[in-house]
LUMGU-769225 format. One record per residue (C-alpha): z, y, x; chain. Coordinates in Angstrom, 2 decimals, padded with zeros to 5 digits. Layout:
N
DRENDO      pz      py      px kette
DRENDO       Z       Y       X     A
...
This chain:
468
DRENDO      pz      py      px kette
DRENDO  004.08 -004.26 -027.72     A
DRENDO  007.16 -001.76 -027.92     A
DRENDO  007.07  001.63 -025.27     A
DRENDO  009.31  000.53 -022.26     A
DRENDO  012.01  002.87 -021.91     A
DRENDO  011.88  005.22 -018.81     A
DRENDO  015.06  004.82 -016.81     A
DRENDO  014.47  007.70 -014.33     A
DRENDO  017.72  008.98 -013.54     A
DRENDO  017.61  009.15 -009.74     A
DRENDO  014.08  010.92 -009.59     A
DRENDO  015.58  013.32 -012.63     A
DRENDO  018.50  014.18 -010.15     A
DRENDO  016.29  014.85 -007.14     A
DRENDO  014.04  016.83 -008.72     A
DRENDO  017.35  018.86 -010.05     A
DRENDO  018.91  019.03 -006.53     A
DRENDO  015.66  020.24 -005.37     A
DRENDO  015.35  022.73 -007.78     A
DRENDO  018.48  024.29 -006.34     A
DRENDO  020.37  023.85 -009.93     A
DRENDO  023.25  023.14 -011.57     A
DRENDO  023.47  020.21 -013.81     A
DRENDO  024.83  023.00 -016.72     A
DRENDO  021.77  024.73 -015.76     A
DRENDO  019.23  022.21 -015.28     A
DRENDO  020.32  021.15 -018.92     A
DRENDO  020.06  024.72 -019.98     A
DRENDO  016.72  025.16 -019.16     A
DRENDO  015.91  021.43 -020.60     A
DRENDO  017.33  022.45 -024.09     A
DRENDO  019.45  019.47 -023.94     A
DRENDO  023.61  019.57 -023.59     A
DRENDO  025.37  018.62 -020.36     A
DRENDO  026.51  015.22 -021.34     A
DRENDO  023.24  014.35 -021.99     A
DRENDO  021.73  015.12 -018.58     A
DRENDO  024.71  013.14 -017.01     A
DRENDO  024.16  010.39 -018.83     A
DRENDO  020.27  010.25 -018.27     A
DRENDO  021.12  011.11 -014.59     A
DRENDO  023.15  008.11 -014.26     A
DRENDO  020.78  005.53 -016.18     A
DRENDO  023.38  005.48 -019.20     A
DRENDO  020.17  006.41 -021.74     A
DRENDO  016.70  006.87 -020.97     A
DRENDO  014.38  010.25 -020.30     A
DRENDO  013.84  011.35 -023.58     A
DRENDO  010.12  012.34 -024.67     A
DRENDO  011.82  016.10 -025.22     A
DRENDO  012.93  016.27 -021.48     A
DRENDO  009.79  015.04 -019.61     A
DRENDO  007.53  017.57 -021.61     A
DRENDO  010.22  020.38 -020.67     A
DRENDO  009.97  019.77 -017.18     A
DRENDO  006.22  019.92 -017.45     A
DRENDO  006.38  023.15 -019.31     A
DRENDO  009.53  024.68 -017.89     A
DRENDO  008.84  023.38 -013.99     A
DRENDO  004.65  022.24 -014.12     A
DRENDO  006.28  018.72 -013.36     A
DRENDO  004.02  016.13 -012.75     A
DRENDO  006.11  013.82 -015.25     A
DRENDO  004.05  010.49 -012.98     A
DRENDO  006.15  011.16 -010.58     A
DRENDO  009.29  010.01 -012.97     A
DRENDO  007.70  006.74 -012.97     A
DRENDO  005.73  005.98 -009.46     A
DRENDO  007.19  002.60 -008.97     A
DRENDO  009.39  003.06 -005.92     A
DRENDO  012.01  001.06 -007.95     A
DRENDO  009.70 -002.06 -008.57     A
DRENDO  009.09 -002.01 -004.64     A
DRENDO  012.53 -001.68 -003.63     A
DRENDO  012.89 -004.38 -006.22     A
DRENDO  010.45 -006.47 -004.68     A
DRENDO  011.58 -006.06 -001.17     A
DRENDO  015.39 -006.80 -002.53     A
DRENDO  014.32 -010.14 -003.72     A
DRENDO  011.87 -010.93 -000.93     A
DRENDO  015.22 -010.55  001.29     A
DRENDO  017.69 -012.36 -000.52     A
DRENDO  015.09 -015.24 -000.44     A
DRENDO  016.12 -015.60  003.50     A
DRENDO  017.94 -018.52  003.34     A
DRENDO  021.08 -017.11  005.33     A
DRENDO  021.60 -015.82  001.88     A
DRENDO  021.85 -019.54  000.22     A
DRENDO  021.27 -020.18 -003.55     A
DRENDO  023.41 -017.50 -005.20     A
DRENDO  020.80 -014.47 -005.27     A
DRENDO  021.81 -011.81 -007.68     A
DRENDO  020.47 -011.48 -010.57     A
DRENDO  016.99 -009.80 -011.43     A
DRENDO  018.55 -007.55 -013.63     A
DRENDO  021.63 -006.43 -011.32     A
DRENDO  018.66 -005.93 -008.26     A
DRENDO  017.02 -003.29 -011.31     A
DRENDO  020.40 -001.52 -011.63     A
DRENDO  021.20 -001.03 -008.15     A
DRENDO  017.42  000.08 -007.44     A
DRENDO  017.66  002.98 -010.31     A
DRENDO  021.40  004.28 -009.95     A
DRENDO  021.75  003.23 -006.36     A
DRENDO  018.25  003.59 -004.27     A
DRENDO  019.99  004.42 -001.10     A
DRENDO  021.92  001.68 -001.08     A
DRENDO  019.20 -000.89 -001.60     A
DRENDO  017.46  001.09  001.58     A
DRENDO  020.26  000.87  003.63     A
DRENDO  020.49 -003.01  002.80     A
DRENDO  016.85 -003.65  003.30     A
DRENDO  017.12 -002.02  006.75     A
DRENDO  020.35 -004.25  007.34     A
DRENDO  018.16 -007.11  006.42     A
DRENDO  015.18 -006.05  008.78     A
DRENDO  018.09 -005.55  011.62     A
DRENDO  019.07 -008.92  010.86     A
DRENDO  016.04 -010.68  010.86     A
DRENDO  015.03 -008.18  014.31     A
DRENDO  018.35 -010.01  016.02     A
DRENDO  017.91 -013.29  014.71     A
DRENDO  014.07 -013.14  016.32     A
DRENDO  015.36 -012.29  019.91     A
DRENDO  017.24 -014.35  020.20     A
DRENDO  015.03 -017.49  018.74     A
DRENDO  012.85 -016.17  020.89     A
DRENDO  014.90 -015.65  024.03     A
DRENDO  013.70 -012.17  024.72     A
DRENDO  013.60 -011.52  028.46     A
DRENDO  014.54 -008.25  027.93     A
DRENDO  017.43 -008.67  025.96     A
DRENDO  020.54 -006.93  027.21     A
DRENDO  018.22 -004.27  028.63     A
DRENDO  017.36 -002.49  025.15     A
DRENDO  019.46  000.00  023.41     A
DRENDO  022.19 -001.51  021.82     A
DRENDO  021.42 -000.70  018.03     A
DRENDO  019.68 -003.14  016.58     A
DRENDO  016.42 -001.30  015.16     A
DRENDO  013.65 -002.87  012.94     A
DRENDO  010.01 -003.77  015.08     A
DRENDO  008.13 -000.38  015.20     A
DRENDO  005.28 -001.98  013.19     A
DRENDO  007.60 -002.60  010.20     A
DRENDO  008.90  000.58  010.80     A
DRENDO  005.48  002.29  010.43     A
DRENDO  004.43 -000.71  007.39     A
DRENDO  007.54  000.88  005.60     A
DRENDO  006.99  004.46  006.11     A
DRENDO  003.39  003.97  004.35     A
DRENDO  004.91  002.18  001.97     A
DRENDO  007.35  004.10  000.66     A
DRENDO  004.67  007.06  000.69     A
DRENDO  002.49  005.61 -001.19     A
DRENDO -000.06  005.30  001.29     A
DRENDO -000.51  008.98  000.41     A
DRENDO  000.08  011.97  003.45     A
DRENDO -000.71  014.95  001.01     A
DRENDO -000.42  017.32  004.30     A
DRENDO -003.28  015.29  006.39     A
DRENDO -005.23  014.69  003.36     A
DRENDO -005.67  018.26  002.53     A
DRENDO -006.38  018.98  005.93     A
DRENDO -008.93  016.26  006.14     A
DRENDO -010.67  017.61  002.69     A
DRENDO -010.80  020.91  004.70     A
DRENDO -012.35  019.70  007.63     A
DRENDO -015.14  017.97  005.60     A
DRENDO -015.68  020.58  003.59     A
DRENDO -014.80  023.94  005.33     A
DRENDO -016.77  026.46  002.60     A
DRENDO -015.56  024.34 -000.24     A
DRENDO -018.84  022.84 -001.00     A
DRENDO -019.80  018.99 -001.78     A
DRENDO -021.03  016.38  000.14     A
DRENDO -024.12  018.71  001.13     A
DRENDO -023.62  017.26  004.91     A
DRENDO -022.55  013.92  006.13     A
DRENDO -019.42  013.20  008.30     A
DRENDO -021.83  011.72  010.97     A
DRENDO -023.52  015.06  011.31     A
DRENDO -019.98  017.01  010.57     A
DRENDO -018.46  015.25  013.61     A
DRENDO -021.07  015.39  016.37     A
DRENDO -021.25  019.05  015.67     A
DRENDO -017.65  019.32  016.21     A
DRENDO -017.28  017.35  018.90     A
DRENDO -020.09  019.08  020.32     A
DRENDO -018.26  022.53  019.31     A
DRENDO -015.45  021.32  021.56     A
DRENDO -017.62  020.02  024.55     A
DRENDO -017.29  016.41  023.69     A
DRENDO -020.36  014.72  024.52     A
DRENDO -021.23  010.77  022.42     A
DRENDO -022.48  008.28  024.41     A
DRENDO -023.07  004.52  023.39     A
DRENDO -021.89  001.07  025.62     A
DRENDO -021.54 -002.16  025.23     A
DRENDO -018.28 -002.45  027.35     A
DRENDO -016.01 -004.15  024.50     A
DRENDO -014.40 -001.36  023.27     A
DRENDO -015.20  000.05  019.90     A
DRENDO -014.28  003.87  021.19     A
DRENDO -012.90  005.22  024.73     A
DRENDO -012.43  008.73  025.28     A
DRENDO -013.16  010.24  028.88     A
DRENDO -010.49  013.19  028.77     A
DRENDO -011.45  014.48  032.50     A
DRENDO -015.29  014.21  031.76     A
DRENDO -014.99  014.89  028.28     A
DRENDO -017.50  012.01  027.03     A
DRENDO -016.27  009.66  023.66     A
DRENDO -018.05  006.52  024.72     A
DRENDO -018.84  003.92  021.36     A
DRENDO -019.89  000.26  020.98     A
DRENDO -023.36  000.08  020.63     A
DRENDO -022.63 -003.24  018.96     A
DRENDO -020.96 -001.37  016.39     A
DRENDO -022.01 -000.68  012.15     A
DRENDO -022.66  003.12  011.79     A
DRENDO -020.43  003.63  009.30     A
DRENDO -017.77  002.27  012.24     A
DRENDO -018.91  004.32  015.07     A
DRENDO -018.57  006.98  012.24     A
DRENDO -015.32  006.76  011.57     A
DRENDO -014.20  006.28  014.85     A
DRENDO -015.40  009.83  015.97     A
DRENDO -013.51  011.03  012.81     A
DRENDO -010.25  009.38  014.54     A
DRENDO -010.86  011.05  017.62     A
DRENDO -011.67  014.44  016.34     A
DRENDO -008.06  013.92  014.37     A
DRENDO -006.22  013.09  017.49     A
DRENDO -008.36  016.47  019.56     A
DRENDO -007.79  019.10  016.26     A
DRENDO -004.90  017.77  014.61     A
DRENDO -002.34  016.52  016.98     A
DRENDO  000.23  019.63  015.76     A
DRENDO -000.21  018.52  012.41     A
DRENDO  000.05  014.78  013.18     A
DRENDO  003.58  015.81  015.35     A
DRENDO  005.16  017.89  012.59     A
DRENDO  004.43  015.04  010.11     A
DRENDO  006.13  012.61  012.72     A
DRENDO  008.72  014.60  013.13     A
DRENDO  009.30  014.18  009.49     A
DRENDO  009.28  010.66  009.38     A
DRENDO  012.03  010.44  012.07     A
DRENDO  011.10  006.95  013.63     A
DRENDO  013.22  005.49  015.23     A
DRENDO  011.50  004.03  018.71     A
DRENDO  009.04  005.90  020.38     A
DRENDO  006.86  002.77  019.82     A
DRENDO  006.89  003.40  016.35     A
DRENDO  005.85  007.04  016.63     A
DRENDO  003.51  006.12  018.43     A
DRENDO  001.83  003.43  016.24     A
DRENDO  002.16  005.66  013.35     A
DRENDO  000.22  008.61  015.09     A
DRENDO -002.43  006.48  014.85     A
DRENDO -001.99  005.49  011.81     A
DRENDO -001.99  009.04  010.76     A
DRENDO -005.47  009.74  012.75     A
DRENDO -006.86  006.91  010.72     A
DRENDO -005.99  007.98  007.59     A
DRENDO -007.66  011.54  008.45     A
DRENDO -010.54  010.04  009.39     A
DRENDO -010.71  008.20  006.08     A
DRENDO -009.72  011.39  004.37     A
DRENDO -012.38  013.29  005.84     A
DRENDO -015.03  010.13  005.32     A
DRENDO -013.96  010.32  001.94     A
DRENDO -012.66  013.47  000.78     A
DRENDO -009.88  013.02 -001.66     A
DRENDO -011.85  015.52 -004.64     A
DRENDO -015.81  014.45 -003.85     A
DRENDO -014.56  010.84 -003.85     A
DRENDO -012.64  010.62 -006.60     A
DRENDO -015.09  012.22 -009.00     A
DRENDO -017.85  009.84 -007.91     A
DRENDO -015.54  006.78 -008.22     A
DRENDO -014.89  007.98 -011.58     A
DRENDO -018.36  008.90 -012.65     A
DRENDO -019.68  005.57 -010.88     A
DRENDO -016.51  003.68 -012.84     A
DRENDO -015.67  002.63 -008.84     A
DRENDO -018.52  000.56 -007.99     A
DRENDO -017.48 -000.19 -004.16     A
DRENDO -021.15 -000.47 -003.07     A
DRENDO -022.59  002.71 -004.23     A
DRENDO -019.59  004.66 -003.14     A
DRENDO -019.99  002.77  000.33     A
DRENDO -023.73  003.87  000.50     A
DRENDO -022.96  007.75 -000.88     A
DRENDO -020.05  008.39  002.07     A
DRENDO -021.84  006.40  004.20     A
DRENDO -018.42  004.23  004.34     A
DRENDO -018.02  000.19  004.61     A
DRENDO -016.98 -001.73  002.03     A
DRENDO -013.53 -002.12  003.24     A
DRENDO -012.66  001.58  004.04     A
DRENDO -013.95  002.29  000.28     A
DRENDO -011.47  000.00 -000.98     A
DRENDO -008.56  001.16  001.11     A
DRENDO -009.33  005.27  000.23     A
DRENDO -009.62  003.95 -003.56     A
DRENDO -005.34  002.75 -002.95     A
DRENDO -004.66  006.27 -001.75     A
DRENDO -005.57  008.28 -004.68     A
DRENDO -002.37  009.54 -005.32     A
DRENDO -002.08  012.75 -005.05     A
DRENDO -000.07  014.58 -007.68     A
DRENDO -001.52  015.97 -010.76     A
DRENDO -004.99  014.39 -009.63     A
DRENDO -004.25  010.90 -009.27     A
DRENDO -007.06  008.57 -009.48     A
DRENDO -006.53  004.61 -011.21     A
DRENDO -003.44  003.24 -009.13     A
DRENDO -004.77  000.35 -007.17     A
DRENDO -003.48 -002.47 -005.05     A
DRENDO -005.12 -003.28 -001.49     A
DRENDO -004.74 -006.10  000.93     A
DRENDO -006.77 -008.06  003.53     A
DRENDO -005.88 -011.45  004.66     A
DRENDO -007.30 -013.53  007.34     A
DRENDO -008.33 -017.29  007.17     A
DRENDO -004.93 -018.44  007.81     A
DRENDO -003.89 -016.71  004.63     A
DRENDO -002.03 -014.17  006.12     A
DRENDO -001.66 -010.90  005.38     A
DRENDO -002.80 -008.10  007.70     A
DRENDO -003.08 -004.95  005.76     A
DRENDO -001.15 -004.59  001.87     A
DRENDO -000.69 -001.62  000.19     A
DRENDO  000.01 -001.84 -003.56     A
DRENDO  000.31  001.45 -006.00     A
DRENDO  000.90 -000.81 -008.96     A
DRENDO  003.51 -003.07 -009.50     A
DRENDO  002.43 -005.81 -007.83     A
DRENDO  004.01 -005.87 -005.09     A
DRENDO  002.82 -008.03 -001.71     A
DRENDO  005.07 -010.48 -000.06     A
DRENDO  006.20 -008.83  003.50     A
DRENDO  006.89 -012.30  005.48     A
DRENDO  004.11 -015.04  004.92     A
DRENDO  000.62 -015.19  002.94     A
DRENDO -000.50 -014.30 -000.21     A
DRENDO -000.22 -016.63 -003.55     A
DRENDO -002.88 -019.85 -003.32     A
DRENDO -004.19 -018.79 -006.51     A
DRENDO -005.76 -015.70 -005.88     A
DRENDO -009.11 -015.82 -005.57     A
DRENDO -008.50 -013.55 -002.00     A
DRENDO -008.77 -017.08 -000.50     A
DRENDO -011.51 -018.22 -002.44     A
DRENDO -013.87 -015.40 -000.94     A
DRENDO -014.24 -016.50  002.38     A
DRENDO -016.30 -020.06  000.60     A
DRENDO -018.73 -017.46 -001.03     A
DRENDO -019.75 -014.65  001.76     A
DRENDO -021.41 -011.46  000.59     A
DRENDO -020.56 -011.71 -002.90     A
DRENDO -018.00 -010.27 -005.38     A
DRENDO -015.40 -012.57 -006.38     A
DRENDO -013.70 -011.58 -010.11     A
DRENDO -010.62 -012.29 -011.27     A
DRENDO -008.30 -011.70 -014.45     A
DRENDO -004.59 -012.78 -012.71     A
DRENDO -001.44 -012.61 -014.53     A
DRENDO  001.88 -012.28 -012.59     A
DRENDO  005.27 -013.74 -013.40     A
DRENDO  006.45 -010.21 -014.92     A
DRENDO  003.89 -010.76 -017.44     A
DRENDO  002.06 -008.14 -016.15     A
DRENDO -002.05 -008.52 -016.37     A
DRENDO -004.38 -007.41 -013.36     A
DRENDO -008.05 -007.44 -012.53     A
DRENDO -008.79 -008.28 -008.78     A
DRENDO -012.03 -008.30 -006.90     A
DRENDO -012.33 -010.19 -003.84     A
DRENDO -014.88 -010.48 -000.82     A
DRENDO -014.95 -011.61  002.84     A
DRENDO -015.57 -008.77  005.12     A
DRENDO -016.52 -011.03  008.33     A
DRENDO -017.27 -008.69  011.29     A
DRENDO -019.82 -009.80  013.38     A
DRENDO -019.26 -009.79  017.18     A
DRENDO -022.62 -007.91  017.72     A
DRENDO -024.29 -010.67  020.56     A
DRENDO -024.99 -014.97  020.64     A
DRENDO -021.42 -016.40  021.18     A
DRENDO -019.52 -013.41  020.40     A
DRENDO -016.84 -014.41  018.05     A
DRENDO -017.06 -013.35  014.57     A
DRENDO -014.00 -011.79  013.12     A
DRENDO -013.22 -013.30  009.60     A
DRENDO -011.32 -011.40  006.83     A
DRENDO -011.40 -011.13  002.99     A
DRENDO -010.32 -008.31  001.07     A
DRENDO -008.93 -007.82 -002.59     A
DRENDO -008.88 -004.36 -004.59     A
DRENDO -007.28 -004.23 -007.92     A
DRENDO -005.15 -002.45 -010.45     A
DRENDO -003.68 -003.40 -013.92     A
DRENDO -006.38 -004.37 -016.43     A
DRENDO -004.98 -001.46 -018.63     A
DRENDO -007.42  000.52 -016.43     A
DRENDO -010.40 -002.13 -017.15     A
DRENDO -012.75  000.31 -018.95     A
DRENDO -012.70  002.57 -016.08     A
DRENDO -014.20 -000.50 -013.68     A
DRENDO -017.70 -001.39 -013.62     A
DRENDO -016.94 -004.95 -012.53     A
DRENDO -014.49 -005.70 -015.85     A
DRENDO -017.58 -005.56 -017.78     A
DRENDO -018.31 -008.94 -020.07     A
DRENDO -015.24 -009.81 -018.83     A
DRENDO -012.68 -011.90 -021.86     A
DRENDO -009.85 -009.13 -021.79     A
DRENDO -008.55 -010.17 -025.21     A
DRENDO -008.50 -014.10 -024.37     A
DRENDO -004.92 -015.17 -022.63     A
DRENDO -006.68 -018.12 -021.04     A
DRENDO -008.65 -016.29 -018.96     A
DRENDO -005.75 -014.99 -016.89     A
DRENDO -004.84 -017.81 -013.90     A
DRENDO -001.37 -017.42 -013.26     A
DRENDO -000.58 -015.92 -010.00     A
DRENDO  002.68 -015.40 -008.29     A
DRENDO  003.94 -012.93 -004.96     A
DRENDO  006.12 -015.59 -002.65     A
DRENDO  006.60 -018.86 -003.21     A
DRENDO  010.23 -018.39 -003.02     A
DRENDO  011.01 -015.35 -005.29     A
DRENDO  008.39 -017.07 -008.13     A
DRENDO  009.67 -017.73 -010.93     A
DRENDO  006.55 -020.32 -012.29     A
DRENDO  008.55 -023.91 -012.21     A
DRENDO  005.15 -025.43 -012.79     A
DRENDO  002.80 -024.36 -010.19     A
DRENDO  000.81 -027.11 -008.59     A
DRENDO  000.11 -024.86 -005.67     A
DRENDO  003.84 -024.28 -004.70     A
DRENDO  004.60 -025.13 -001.09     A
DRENDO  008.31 -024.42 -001.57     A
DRENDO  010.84 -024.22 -004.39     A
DRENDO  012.09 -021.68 -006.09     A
DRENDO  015.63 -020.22 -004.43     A
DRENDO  017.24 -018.97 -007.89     A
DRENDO  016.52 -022.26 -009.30     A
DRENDO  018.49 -025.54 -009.41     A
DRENDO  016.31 -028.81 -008.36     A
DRENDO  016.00 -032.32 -010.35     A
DRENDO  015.01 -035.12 -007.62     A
DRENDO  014.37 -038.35 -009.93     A
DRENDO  013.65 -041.42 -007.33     A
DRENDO  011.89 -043.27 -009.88     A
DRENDO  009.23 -040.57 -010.78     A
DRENDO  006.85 -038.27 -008.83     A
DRENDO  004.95 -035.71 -010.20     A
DRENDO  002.67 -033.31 -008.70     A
DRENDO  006.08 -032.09 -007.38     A
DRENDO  008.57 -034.12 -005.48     A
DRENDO  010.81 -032.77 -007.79     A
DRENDO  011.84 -030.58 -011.03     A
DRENDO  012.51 -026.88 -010.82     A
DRENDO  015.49 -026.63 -013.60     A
């Protein structure tokens, strides 16, 4: 298979504009001439092999970072919107939605946030919003999107929290010589927080006047864990949490607010899992979920969601995808460091076999998936149902899928005796039913938009009709 070029020129230019230099001298210290940094700048010719080790030597670039997907997702999200139908049949094409991604990024943000405004009005007013006329007039996107996209576009990855999070789990440096449950209570106790257990309903209520964090009682440990972790973030971090909020620059107080906790969970996680201890035993372990799970005294899922943030630069671990759907199909946490990319309005692809693990409970579900791009995954799927904790409680049903490009397959514990070199074992798999490009799929619920449809009256197939 021939090396894909690396069209970088908008991450070359920020880096340079970060820098503080010249083009003349950017190119200068590159060893290339001037025309030739313009031209790479502007995605006229590719990032030469000679730059990217020059701006590892010259700068201690971390040359990943020329290639860390934001165009594929802005990509994605491009033709995810101009599947709306207000946009009818005449999508642009794949190739003009690349272009505009590379040269133009800030121009495919500003339309996807047009799009979200759009689709924000067009909701209220389905809706009939009582409160219409009494909001701001700007149109702004829901805060949850708002706080979806900010993760997104990080890469699920808050270096600043993490770091802080590594330091709070290990404050001398040391490895995982004490656990997090022990860590916490002694710093909770340090601050004259006091842990009590109830079965009121709530998995965690702090008592700010009395200074008592009450937990569920019906709760796993490795729960009742991690939510003393999230309060301890929210009581030690909340200056930290602010500054990186400031950052962000949401644009409702809702959404700050949402993603404050966001950011408490993901130091919790952090400090769980802290990013150096955990990724050297997911590598030595080659990422075996349930021994990681038993060594950080972690669940299941919160194992596979720290594996998707591993991204910090120069020590990234395997980039993974992560999502969690319920039994309706629908998606309620994605997150996607790979190409694959999740579809933001509606469930996940029938084929994956995300949906098949709810029929086979407490076991690992394998899966060798190949997406419209051509590009080949591994995915591992289980339910992680959450029991209400009494007779009659309801049980809380989910499944869960981790995976990452099958490139990466030696480095996975679950890819062994697995077929890689046999096509056949791949199952097609698509994103959105819409935006697929499969014409054959006998799981479609929808056609294609970029395609034109054949309705014959005199034949039925598994289709009512034929995707041109």
């Amino acid at each position: 298979m021939p090396t894909q070029k690396l069209y970088a020129g908008a991450k070359l230019r920020e880096t340079r504009q970060r820098l503080g230099l010249t083009q003349k001298d950017f190119a200068i210290k590159l060893g290339i001439s001037l025309p030739y940094l313009n031209q790479m700048e502007n995605n006229n010719r590719p990032v030469s092999t000679t730059v990217v080790l020059a701006l590892a030597q010259e700068f201690g670039f971390d040359v990943t970072e020329l290639s860390t997907g934001d165009a594929e997702r802005m990509v994605s999200d491009m033709r995810e919107a101009l599947a709306d139908p207000v946009f009818g049949d005449d999508a642009p094409p794949l190739a003009d939605l690349r272009l505009t991604a590379s040269n133009a990024p800030a121009l495919a943000r500003a339309f996807l946030e047009l799009h979200s405004a759009y689709r924000q009005t067009h909701e209220r007013l389905a809706s009939l919003d009582e409160a219409l006329g009494r909001e701001d007039s700007r149109t702004q996107p829901s805060p949850w999107d708002e706080v979806r996209d900010f993760f997104h576009y990080c890469d699920n990855y808050i270096d600043a929290v993490d770091h802080a999070a590594e330091r709070f789990a290990r404050p001398t440096g040391e490895g995982a010589a004490r656990g997090a449950r022990e860590i916490a209570l002694d710093k909770l106790a340090s601050l004259g927080v006091s842990v009590a257990h109830a079965d009121n309903g709530k998995l965690r209520h702090f008592d700010r006047d009395n200074r008592v964090l009450t937990l569920s009682s019906r709760s796993e440990p490795e729960t009742r864990t991690f939510q003393m972790l999230l309060q301890l973030a929210l009581l030690t971090q909340d200056q930290l949490l602010e500054a990186t909020l400031d950052l962000a620059r949401f644009q409702s107080d809702a959404a700050r607010a949402i993603a404050k906790i966001g950011l408490a969970n993901y130091f919790a996680g952090a400090a769980l899992m802290p990013y150096g201890a955990f990724l050297a035993a997911a590598q030595e372990t080659r990422h075996d979920l349930e021994i990681l799970a038993n060594r950080f005294g972690a669940s299941i899922e919160q194992v596979c969601h720290r594996l998707s943030t591993l991204q910090r630069p120069g020590a990234k671990g395997i980039p993974f995808f992560f999502v969690r759907v319920d039994q309706a199909g629908t998606i309620t946490k994605r997150h996607s460091a790979t190409r694959l990319q999740f579809a933001r309005f509606g469930g996940a692809c029938p084929l994956w076999n995300v949906h098949r693990a709810f029929e086979t409970p407490g076991r690992f579900l394998r899966q060798l998936a190949e997406t419209p791009d051509g590009v080949r995954y591994i995915s591992l799927a289980r339910d992680v149902s959450k029991a209400g904790g009494s007779f009659g409680a309801p049980v809380r049903r989910f499944a869960i899928a981790l995976g990452c490009e099958v490139k990466h397959a030696d480095a996975l514990v679950y890819a062994d005796d697995l077929d890689l070199t046999n096509s056949r074992a791949f199952e097609p798999i698509g994103i959105s039913c819409r935006i697929c490009e499969r014409t054959a799929c006998h799981q479609r619920s929808v056609p294609p938009l970029e395609r034109r449809l054949q309705v014959t009256p005199d034949e039925r197939d598994v289709l009512p009709y034929r995707v041109g």
